[in-house]
PyMOL Python script that loads the backbone (N, CA, C, O; Angstrom):
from pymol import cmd

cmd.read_pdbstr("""\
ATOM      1  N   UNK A   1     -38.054  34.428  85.296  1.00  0.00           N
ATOM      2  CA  UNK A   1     -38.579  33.080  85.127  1.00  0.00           C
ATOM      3  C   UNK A   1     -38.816  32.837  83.637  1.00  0.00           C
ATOM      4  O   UNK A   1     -39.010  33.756  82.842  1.00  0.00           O
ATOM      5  N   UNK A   2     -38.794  31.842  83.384  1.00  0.00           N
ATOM      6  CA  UNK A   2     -38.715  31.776  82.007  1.00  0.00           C
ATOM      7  C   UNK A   2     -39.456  30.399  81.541  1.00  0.00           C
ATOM      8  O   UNK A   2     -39.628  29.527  82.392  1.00  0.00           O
ATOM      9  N   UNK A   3     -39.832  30.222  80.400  1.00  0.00           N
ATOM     10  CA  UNK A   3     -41.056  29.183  79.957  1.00  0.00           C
ATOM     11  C   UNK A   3     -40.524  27.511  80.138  1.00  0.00           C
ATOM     12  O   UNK A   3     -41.208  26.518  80.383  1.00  0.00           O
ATOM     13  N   UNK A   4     -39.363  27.606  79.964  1.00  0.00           N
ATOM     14  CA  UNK A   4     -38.622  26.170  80.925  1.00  0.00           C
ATOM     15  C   UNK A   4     -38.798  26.059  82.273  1.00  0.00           C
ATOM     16  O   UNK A   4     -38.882  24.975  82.851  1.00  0.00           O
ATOM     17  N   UNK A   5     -38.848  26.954  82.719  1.00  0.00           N
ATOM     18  CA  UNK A   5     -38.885  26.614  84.131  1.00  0.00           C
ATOM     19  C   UNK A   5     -40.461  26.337  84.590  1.00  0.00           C
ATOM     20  O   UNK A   5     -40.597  25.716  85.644  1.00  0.00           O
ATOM     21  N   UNK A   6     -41.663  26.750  83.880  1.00  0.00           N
ATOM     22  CA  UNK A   6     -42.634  26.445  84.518  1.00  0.00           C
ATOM     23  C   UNK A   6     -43.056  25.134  84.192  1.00  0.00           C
ATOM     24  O   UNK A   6     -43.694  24.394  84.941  1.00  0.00           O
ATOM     25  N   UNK A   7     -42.656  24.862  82.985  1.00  0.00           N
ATOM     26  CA  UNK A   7     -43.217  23.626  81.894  1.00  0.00           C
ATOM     27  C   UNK A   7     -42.183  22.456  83.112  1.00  0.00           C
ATOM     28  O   UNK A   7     -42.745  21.612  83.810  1.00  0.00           O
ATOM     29  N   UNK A   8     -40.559  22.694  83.117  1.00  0.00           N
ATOM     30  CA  UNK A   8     -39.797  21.360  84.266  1.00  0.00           C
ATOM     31  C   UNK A   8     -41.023  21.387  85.494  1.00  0.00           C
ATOM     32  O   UNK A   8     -41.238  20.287  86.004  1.00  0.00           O
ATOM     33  N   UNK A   9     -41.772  22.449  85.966  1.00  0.00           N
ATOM     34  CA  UNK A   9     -42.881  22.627  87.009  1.00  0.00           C
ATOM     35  C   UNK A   9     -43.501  21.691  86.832  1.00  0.00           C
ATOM     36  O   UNK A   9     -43.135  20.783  87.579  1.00  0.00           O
ATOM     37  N   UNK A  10     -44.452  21.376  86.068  1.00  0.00           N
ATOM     38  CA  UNK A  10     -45.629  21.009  85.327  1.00  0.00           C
ATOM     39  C   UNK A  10     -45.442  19.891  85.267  1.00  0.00           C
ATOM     40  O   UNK A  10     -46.406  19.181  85.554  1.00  0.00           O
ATOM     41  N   UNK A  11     -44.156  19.217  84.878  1.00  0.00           N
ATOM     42  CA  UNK A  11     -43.763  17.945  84.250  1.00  0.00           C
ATOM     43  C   UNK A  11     -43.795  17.230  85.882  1.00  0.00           C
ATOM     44  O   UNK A  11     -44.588  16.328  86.152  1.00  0.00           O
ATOM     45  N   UNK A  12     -42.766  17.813  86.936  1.00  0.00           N
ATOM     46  CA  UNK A  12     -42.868  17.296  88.127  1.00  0.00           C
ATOM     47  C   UNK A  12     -43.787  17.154  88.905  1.00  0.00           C
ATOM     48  O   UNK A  12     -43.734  16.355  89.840  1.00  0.00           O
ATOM     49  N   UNK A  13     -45.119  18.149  88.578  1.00  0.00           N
ATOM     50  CA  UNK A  13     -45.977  17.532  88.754  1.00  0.00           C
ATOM     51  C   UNK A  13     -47.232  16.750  88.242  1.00  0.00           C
ATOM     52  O   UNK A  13     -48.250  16.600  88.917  1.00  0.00           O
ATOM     53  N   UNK A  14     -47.090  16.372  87.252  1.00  0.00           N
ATOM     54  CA  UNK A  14     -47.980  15.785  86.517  1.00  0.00           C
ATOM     55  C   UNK A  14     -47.231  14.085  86.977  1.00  0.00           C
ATOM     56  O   UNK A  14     -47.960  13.172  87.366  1.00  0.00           O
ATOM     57  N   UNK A  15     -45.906  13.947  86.856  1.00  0.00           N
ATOM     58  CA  UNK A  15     -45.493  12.878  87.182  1.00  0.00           C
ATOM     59  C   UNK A  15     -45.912  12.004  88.416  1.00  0.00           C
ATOM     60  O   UNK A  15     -46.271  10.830  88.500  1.00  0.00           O
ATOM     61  N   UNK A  16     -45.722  13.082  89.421  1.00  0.00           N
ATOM     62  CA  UNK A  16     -46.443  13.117  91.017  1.00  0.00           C
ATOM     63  C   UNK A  16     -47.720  12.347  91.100  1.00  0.00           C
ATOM     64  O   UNK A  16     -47.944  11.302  91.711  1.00  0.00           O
ATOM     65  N   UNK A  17     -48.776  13.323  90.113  1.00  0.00           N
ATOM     66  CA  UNK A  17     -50.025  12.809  90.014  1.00  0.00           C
ATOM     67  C   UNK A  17     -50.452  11.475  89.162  1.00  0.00           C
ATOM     68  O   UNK A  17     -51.565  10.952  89.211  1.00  0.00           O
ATOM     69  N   UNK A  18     -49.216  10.979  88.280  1.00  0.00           N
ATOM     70  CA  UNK A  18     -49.116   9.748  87.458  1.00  0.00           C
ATOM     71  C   UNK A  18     -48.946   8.606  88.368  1.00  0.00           C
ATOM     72  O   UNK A  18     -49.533   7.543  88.166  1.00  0.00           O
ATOM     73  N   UNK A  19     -48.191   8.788  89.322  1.00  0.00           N
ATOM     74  CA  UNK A  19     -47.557   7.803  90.256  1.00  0.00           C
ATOM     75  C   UNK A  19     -49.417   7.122  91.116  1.00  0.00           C
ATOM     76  O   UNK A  19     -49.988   6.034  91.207  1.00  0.00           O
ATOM     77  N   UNK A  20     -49.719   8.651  91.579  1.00  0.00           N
ATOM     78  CA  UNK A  20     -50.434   8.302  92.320  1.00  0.00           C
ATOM     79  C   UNK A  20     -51.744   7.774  91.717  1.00  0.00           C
ATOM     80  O   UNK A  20     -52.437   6.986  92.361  1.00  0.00           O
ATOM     81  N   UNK A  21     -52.069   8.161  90.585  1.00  0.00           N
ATOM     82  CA  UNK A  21     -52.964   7.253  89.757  1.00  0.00           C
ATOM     83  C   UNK A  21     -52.898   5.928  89.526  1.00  0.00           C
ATOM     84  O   UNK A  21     -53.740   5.036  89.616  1.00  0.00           O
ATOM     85  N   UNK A  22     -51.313   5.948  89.089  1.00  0.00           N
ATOM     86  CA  UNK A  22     -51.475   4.624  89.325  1.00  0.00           C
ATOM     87  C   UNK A  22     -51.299   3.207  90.186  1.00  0.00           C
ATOM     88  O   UNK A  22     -51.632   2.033  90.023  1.00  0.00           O
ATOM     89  N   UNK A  23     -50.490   4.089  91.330  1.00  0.00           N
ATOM     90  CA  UNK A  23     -51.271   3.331  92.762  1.00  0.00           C
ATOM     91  C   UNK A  23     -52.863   2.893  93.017  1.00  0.00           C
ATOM     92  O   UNK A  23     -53.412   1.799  93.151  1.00  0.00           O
ATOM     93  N   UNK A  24     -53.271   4.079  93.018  1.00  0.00           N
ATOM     94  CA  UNK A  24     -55.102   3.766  93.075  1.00  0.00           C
ATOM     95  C   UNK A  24     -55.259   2.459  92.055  1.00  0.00           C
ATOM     96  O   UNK A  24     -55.327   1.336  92.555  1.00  0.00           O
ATOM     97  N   UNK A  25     -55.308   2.615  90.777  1.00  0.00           N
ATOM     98  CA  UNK A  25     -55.607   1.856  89.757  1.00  0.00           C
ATOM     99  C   UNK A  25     -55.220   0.075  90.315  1.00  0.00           C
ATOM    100  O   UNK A  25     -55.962  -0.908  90.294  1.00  0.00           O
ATOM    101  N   UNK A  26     -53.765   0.201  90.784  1.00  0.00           N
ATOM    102  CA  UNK A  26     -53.625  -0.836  90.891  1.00  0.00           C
ATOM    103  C   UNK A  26     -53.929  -1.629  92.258  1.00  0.00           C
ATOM    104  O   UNK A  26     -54.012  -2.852  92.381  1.00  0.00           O
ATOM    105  N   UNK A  27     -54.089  -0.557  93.352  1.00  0.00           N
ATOM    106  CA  UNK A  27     -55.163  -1.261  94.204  1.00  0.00           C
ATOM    107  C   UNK A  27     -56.627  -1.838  93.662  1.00  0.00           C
ATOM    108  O   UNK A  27     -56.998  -2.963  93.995  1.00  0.00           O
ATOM    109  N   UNK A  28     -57.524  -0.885  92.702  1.00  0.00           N
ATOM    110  CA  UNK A  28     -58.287  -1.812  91.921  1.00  0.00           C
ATOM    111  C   UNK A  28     -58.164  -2.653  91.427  1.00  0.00           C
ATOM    112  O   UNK A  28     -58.900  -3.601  91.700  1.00  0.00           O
ATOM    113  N   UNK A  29     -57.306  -2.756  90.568  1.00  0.00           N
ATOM    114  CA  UNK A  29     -57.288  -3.949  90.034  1.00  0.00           C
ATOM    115  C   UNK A  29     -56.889  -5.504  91.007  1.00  0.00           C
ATOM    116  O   UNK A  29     -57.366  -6.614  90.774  1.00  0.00           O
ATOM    117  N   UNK A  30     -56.096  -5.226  91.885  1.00  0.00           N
ATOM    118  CA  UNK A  30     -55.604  -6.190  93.271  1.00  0.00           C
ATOM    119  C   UNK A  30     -57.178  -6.858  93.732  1.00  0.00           C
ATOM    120  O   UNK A  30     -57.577  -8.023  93.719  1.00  0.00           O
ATOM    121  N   UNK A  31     -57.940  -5.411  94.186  1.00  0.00           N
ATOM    122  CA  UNK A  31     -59.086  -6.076  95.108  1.00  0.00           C
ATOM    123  C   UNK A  31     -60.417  -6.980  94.148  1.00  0.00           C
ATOM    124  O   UNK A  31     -61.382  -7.578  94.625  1.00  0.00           O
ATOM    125  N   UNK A  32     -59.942  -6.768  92.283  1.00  0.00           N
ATOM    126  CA  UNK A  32     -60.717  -7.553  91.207  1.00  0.00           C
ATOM    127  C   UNK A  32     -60.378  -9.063  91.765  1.00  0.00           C
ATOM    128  O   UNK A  32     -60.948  -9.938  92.417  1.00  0.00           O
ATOM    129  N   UNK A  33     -59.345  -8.887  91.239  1.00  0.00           N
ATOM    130  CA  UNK A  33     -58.570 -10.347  91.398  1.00  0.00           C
ATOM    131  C   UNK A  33     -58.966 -10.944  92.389  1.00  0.00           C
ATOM    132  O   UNK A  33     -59.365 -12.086  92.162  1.00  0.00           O
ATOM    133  N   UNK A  34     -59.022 -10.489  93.753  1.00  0.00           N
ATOM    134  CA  UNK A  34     -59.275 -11.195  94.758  1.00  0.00           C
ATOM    135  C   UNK A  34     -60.448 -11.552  94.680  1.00  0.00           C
ATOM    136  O   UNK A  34     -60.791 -12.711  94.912  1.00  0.00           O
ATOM    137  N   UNK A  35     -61.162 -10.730  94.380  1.00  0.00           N
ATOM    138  CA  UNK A  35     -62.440 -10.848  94.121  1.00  0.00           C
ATOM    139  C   UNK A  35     -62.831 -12.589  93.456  1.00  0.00           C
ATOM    140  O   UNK A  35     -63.378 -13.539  94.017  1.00  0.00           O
ATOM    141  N   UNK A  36     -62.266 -12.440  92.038  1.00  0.00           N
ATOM    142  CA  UNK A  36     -62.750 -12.994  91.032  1.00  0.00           C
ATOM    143  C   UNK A  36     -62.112 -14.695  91.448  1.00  0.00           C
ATOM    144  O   UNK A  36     -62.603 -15.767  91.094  1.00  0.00           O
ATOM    145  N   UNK A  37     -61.193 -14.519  92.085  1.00  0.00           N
ATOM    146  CA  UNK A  37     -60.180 -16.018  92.859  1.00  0.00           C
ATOM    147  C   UNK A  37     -60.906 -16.804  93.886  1.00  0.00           C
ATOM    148  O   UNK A  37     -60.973 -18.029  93.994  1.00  0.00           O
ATOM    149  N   UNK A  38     -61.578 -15.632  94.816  1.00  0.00           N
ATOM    150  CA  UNK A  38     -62.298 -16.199  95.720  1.00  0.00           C
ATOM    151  C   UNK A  38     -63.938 -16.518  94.884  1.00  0.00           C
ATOM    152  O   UNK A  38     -64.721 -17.314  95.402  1.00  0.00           O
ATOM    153  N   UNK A  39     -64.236 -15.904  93.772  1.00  0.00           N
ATOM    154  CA  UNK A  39     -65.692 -16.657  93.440  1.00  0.00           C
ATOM    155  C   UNK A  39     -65.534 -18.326  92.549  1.00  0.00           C
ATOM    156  O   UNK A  39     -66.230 -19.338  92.464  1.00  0.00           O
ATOM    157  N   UNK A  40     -64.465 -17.956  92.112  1.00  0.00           N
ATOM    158  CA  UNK A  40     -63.954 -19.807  91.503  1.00  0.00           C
ATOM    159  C   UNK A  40     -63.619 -20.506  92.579  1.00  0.00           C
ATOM    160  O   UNK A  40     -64.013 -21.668  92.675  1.00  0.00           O
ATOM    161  N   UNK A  41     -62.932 -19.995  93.454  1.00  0.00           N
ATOM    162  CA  UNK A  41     -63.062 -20.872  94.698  1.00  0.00           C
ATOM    163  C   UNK A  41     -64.039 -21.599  95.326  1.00  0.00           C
ATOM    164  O   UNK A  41     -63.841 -22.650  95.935  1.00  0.00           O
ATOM    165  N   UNK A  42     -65.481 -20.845  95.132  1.00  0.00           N
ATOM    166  CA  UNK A  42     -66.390 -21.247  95.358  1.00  0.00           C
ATOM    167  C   UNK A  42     -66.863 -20.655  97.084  1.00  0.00           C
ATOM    168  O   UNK A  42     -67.744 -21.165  97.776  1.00  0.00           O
ATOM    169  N   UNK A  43     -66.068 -19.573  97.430  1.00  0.00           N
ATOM    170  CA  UNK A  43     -66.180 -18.951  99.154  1.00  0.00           C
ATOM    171  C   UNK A  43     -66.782 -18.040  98.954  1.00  0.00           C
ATOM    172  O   UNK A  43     -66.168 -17.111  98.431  1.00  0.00           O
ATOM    173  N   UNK A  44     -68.625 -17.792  99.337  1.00  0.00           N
ATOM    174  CA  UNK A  44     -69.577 -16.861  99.478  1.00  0.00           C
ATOM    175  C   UNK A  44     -69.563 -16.130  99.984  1.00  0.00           C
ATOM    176  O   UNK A  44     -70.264 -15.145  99.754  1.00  0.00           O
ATOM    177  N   UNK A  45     -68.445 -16.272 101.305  1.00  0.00           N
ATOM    178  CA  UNK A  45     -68.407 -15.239 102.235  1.00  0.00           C
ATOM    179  C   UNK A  45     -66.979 -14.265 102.003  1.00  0.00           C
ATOM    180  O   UNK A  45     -66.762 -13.118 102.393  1.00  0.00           O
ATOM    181  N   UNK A  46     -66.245 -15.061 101.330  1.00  0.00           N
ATOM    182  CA  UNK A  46     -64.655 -14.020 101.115  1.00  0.00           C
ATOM    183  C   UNK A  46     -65.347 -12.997  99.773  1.00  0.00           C
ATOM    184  O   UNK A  46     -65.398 -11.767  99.791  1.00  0.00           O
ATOM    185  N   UNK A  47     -65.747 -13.738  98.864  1.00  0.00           N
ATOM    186  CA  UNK A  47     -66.270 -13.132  97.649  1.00  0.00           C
ATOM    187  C   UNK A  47     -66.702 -12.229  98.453  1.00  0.00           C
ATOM    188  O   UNK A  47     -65.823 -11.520  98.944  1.00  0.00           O
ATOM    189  N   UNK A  48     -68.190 -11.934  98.871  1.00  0.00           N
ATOM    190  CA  UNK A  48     -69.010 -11.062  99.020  1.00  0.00           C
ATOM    191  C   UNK A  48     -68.041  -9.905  99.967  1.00  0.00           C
ATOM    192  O   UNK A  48     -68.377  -8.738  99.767  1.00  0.00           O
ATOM    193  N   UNK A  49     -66.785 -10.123 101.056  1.00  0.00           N
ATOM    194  CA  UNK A  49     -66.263  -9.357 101.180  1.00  0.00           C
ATOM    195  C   UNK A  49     -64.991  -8.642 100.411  1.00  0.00           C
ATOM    196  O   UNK A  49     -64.272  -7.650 100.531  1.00  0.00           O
ATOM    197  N   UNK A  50     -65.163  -9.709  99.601  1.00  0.00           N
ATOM    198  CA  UNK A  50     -64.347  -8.905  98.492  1.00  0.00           C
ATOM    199  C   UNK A  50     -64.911  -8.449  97.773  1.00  0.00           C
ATOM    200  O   UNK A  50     -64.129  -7.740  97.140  1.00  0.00           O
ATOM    201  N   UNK A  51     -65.999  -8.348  97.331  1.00  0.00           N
ATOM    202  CA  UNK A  51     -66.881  -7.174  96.558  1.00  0.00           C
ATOM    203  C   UNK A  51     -67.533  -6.132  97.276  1.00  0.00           C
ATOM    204  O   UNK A  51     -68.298  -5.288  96.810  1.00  0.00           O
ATOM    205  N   UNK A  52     -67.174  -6.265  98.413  1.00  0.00           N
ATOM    206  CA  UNK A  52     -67.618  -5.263  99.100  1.00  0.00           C
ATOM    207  C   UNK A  52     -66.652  -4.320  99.365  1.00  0.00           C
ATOM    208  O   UNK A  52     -66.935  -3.275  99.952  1.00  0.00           O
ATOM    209  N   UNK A  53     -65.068  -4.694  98.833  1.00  0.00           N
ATOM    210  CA  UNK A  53     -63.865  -4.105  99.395  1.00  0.00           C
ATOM    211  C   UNK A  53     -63.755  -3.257  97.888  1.00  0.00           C
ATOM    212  O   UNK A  53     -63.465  -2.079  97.679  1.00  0.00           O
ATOM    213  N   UNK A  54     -64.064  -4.215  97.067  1.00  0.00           N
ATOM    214  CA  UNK A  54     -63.934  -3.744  95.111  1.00  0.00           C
ATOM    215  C   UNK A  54     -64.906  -2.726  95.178  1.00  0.00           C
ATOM    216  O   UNK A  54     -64.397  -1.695  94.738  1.00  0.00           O
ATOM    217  N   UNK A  55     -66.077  -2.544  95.529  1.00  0.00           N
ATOM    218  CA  UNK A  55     -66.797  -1.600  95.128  1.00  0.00           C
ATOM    219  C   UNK A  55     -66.285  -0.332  95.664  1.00  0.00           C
ATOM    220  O   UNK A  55     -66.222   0.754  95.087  1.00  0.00           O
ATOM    221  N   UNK A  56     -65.897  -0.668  96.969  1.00  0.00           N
ATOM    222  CA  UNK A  56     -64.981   0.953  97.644  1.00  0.00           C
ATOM    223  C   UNK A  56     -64.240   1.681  97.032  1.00  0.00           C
ATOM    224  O   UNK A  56     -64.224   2.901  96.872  1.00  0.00           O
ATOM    225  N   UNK A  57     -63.154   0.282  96.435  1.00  0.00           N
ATOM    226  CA  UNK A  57     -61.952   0.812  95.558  1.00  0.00           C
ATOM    227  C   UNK A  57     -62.746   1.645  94.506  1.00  0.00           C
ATOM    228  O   UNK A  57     -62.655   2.873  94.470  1.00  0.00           O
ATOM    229  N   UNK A  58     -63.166   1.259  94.047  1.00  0.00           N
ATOM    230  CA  UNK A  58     -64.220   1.525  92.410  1.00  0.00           C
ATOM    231  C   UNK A  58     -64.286   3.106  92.597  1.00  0.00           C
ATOM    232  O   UNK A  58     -63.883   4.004  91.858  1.00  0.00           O
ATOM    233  N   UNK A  59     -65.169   3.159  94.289  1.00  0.00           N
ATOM    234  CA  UNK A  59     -65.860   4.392  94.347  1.00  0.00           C
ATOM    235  C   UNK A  59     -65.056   5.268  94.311  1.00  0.00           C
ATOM    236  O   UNK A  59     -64.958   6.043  93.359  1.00  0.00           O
ATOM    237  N   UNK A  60     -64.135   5.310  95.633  1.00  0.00           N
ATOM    238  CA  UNK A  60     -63.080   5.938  96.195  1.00  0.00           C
ATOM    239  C   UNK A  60     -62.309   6.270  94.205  1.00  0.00           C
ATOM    240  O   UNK A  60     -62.054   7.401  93.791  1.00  0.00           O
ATOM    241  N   UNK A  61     -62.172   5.373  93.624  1.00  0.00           N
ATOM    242  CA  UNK A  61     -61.223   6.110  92.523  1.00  0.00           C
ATOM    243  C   UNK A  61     -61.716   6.831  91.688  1.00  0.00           C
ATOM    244  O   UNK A  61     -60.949   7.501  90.997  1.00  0.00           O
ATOM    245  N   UNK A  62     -63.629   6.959  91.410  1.00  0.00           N
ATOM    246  CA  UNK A  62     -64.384   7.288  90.537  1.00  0.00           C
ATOM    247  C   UNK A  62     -64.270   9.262  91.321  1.00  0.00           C
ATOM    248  O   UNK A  62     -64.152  10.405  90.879  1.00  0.00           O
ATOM    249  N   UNK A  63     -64.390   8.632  92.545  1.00  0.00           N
ATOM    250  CA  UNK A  63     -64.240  10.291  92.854  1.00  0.00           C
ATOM    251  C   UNK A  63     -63.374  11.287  92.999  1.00  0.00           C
ATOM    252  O   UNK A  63     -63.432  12.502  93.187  1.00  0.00           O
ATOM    253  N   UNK A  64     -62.222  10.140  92.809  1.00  0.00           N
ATOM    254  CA  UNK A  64     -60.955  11.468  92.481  1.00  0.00           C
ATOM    255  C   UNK A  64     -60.549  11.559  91.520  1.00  0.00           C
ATOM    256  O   UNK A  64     -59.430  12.035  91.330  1.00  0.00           O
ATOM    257  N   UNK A  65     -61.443  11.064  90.434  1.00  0.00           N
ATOM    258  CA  UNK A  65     -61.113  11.204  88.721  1.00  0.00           C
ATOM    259  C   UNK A  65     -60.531  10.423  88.354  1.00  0.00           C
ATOM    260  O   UNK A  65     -60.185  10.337  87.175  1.00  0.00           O
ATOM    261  N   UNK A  66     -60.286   9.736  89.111  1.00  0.00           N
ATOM    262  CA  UNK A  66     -58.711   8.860  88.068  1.00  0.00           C
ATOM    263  C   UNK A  66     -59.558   7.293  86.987  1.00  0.00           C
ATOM    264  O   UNK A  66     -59.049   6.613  86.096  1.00  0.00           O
ATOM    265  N   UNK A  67     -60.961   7.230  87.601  1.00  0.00           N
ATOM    266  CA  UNK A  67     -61.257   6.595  86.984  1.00  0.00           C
ATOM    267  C   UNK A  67     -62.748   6.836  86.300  1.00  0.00           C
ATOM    268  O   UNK A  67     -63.677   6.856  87.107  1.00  0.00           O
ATOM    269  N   UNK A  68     -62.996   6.974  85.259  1.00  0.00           N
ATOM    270  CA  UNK A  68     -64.073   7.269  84.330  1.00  0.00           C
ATOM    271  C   UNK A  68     -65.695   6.872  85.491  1.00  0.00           C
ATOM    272  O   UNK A  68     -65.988   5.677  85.542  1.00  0.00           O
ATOM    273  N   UNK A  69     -66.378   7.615  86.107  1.00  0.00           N
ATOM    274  CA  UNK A  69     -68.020   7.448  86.811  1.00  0.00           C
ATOM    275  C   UNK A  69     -68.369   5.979  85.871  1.00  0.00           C
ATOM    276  O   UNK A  69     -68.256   4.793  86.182  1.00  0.00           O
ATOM    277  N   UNK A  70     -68.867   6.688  84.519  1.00  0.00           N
ATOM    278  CA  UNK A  70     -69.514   5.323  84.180  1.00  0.00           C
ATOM    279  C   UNK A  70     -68.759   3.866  84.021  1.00  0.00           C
ATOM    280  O   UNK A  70     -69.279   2.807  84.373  1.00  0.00           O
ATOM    281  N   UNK A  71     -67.441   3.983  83.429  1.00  0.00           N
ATOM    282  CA  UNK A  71     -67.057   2.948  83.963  1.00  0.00           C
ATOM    283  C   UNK A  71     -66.758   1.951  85.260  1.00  0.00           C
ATOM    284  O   UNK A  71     -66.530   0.765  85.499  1.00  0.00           O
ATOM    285  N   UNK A  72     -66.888   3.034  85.836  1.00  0.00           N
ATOM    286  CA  UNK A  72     -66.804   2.666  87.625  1.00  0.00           C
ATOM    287  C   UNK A  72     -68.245   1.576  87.558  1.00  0.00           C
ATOM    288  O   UNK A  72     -68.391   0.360  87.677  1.00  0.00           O
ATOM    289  N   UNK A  73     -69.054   2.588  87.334  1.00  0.00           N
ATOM    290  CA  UNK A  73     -70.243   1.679  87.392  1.00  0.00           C
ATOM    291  C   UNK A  73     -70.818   0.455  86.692  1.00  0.00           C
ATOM    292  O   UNK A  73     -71.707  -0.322  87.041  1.00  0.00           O
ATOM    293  N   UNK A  74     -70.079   0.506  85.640  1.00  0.00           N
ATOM    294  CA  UNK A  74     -70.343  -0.869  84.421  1.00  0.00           C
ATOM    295  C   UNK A  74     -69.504  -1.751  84.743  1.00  0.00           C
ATOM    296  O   UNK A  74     -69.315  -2.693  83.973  1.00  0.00           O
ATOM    297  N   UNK A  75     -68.819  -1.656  85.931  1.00  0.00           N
ATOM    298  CA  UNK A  75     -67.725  -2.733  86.281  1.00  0.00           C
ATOM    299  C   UNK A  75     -68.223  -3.229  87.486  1.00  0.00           C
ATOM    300  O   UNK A  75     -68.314  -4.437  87.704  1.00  0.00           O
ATOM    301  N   UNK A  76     -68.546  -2.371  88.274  1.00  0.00           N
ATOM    302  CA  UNK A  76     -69.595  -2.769  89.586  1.00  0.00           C
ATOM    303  C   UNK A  76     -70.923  -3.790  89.140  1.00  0.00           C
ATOM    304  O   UNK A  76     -71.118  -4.908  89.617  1.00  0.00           O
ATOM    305  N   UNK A  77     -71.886  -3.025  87.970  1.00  0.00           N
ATOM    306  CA  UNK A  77     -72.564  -4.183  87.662  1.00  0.00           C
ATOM    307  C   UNK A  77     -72.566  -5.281  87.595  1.00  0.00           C
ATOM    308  O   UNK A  77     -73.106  -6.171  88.251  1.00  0.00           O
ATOM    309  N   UNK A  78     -71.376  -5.229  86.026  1.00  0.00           N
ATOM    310  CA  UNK A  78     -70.455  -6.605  85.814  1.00  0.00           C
ATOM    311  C   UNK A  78     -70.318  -7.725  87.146  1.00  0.00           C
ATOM    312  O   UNK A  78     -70.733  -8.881  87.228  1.00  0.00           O
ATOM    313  N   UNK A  79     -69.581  -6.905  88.112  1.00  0.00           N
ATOM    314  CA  UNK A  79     -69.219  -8.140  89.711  1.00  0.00           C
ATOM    315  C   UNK A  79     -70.044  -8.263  89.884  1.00  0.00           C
ATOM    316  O   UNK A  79     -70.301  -9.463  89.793  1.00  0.00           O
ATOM    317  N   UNK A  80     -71.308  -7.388  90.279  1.00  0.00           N
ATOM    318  CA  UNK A  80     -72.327  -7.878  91.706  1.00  0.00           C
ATOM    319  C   UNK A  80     -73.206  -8.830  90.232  1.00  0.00           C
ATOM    320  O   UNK A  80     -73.508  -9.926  90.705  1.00  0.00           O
ATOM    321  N   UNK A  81     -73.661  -8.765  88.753  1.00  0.00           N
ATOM    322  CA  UNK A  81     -74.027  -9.751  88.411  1.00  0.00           C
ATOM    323  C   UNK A  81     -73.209 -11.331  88.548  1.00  0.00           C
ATOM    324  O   UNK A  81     -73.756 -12.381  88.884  1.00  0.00           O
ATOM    325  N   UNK A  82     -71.735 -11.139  88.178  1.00  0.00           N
ATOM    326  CA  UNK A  82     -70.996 -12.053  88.218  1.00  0.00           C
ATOM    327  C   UNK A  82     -71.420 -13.028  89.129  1.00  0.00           C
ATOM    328  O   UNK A  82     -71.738 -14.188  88.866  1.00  0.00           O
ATOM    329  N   UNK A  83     -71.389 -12.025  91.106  1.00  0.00           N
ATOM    330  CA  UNK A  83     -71.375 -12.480  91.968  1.00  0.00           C
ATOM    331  C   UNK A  83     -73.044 -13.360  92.354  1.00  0.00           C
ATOM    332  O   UNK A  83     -73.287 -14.263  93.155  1.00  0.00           O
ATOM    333  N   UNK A  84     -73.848 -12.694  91.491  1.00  0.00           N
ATOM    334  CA  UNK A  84     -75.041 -13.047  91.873  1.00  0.00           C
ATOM    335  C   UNK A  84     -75.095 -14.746  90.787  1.00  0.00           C
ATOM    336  O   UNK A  84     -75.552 -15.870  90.997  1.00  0.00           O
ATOM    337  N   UNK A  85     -74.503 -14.216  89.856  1.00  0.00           N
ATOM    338  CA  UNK A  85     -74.860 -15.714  89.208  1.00  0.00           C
ATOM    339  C   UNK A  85     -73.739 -17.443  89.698  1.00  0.00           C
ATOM    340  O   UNK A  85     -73.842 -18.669  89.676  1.00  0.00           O
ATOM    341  N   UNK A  86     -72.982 -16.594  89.994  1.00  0.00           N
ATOM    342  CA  UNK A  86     -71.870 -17.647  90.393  1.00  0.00           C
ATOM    343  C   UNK A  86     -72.693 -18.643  91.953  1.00  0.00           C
ATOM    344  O   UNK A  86     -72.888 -19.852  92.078  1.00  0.00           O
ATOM    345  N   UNK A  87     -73.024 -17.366  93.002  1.00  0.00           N
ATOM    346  CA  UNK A  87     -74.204 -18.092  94.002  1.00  0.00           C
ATOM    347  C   UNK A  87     -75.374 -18.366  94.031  1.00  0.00           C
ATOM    348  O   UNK A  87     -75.953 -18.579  95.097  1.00  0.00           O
ATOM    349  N   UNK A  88     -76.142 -18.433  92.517  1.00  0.00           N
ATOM    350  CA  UNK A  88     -77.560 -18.532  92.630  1.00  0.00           C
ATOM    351  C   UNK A  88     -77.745 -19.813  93.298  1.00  0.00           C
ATOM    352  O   UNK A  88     -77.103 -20.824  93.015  1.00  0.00           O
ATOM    353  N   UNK A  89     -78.738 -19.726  94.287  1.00  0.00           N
ATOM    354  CA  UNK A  89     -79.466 -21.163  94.443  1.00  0.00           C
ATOM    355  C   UNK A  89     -80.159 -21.923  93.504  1.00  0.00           C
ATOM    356  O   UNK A  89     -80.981 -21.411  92.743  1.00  0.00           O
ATOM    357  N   UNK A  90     -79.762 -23.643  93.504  1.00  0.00           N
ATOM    358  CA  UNK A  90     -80.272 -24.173  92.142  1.00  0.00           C
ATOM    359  C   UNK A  90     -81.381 -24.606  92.501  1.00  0.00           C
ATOM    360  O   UNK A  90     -81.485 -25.362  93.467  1.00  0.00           O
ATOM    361  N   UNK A  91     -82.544 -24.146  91.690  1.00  0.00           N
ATOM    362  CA  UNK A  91     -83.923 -24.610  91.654  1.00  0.00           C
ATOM    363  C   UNK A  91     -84.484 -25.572  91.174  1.00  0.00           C
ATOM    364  O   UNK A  91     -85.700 -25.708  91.307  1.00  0.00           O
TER     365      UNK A  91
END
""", "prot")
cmd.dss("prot")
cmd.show_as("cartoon", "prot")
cmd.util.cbc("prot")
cmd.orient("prot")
C-alpha cells in the first residue's frame, strides 16, 4: 500500500462527507426562507411552524458538527426575536 492510495482514501471520503454537509446546510437554509416568507406574509401560524421546523434543522445540524453550537444559537435568537417582534400585539 502506498501513500497514494490512502490519501485517493481520504479524498473519497471527505468528499462523501462534503456532499452530505451540504445537504444538511441547505435544508437550513430552505426551512430560513420559509420561515422569513411566511413572517412578511403576515401568517402567525405558518411562521411559528416554520420556526419550529428551523429550530430542528438548526439543532439536528449543530449536533453533527456541521454547523458551529454558537452559531446555531445566535441564529435561533435572531428568528424567535424576529418572530416575536414581527407579532407583537399593538398597545
Amino acid at each position: 500500500m502506498t501513500g497514494k492510495d490512502s490519501a485517493a482514501k481520504r479524498h473519497r471520503e471527505s468528499e462523501v462527507r462534503r456532499m452530505r454537509n451540504k445537504s444538511t446546510k441547505s435544508s437550513v437554509h430552505t426551512c430560513e426562507r420559509k420561515f422569513v416568507e411566511a413572517v412578511h406574509a403576515k401568517d402567525k401560524n405558518l411562521a411559528g411552524d416554520n420556526l419550529k421546523a428551523l429550530v430542528k434543522a438548526l439543532d439536528t445540524a449543530a449536533s453533527k458538527g456541521i454547523l458551529n453550537k454558537k452559531a446555531v444559537s445566535r441564529k435561533k435568537s435572531r428568528m424567535v426575536k424576529f418572530y416575536n417582534a414581527s407579532f407583537a400585539e399593538a398597545k
